[in-house]
C-alpha positions as CSV (number, residue, x, y, z in Angstrom):
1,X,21.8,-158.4,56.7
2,X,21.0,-161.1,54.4
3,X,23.0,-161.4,50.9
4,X,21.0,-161.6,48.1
5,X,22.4,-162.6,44.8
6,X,21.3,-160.8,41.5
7,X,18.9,-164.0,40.5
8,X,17.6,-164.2,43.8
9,X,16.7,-160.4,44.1
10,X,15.4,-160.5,40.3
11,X,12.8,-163.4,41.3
12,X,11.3,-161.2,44.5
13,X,11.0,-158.0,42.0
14,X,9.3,-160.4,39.7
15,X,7.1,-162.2,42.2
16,X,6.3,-158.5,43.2
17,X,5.2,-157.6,39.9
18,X,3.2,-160.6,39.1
19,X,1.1,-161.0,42.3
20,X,0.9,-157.1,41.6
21,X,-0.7,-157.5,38.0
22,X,-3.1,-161.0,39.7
23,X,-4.5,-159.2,42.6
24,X,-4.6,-155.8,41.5
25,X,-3.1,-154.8,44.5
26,X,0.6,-154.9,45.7
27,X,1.6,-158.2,47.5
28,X,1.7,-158.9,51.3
29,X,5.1,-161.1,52.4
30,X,3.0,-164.3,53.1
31,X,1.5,-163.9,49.3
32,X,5.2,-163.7,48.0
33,X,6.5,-166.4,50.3
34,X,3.3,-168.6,48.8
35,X,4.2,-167.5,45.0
36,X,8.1,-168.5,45.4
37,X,6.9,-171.6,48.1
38,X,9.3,-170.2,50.5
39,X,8.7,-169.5,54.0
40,X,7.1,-166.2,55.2
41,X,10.6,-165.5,57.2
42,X,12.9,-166.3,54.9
43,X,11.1,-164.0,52.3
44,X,10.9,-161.2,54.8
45,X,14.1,-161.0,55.5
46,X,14.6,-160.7,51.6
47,X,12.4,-157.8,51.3
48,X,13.7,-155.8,54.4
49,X,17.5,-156.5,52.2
50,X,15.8,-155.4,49.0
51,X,14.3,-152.4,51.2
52,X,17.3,-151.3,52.6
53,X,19.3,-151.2,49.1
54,X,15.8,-149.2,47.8
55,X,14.6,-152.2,45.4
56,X,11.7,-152.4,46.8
57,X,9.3,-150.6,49.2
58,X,7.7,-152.3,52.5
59,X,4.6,-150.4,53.6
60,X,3.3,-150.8,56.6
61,X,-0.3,-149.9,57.5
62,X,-2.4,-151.1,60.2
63,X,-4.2,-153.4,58.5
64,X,-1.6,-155.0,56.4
65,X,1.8,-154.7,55.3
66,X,2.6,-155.0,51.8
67,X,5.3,-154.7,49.1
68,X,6.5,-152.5,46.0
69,X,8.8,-152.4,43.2
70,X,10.9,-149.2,43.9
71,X,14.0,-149.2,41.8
72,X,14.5,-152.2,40.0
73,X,18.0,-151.1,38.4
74,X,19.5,-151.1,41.6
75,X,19.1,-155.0,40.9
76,X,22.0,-154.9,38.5
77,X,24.4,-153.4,41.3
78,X,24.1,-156.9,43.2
79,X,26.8,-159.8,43.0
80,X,26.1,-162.8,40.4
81,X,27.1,-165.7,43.0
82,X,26.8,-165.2,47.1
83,X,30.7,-164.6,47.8
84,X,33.3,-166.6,49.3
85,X,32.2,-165.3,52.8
86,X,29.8,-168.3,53.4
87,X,32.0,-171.0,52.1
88,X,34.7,-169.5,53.9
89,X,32.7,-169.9,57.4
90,X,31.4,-173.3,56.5
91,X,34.8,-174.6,55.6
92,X,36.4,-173.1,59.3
93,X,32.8,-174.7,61.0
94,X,34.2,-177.8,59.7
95,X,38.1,-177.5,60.3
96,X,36.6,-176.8,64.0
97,X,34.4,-180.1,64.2
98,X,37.0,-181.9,62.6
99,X,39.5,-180.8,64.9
100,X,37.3,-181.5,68.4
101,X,36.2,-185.1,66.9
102,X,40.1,-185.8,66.5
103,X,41.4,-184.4,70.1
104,X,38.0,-186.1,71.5
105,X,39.4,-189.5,70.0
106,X,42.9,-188.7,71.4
107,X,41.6,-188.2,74.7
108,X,39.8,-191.4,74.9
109,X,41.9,-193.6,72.6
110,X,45.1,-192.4,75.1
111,X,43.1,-193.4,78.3
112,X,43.7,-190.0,79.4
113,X,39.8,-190.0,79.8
114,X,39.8,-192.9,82.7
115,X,42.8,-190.9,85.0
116,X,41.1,-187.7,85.2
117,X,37.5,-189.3,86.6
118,X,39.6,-191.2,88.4
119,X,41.9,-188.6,90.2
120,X,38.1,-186.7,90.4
121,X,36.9,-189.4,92.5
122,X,39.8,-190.1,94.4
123,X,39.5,-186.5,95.5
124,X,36.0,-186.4,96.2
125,X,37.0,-189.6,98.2
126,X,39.3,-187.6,100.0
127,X,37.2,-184.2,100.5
128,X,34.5,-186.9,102.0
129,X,36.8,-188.6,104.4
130,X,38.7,-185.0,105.5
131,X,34.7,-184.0,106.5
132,X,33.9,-187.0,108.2
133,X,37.1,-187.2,110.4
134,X,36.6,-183.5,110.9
135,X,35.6,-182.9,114.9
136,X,31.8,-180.8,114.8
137,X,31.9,-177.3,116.0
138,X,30.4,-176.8,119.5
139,X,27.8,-174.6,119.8
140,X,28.7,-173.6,123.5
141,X,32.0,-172.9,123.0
142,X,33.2,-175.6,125.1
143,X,35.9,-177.9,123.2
């Protein structure tokens, strides 16, 4: 599920409500996503957040699927900020990149690099020469 931050959750309820009082009619996801120039996905995945706290109700009809303000209170129960959690991931993401980009310039700065393709090819030189020098089975049996 998606965090939503009190501001962020506030501006759907309020899209909501506006496209609500301009159309007469309660908003579909694409309207919203218009409204708040967001993408359609990204604003869907909003609502079904808002939806599963019971901000907002997502109907679903065959010809249409659209949105309502539920309980807007239940706004005031969300964080101010989005939490450490994703700062906290990006920071290890890069403590992981940085770490790779250093052993990769370890391996290649030490030359380490150039003796494992080469003890590769000299055993794929020796696997080749082991088949060649190998005697065919016979077919007949006769040896």
């Amino acid at each position: 599920m998606s965090r939503l931050t009190r501001n962020e959750a506030h501006l759907m309820v309020a899209a909501i409500r506006v496209l609500d009082h301009r159309e007469q009619r309660p908003p579909t996801p694409l309207e919203i996503a218009d409204l708040l120039e967001r993408s359609e996905s990204a604003v869907r995945l909003d609502l079904n957040t808002l939806a599963d706290l019971g901000i907002v109700l997502l109907v679903e009809s065959a010809y249409e699927n659209h949105a309502e303000v539920k309980n807007y209170l239940l706004v005031e129960e969300l964080d101010l900020e989005a939490g450490p959690q994703i700062s906290d991931d990006l920071a290890a993401f890069d403590r992981e990149k940085e770490e790779e980009a250093e052993r990769m310039a370890n391996l290649f700065e030490s030359g380490e690099h150039e003796k494992i393709r080469r003890d590769r090819h000299d055993r794929m030189d020796q696997e080749l020469n082991d088949f060649k020098n190998k005697k065919p089975i016979n077919p007949f049996g006769e040896d």
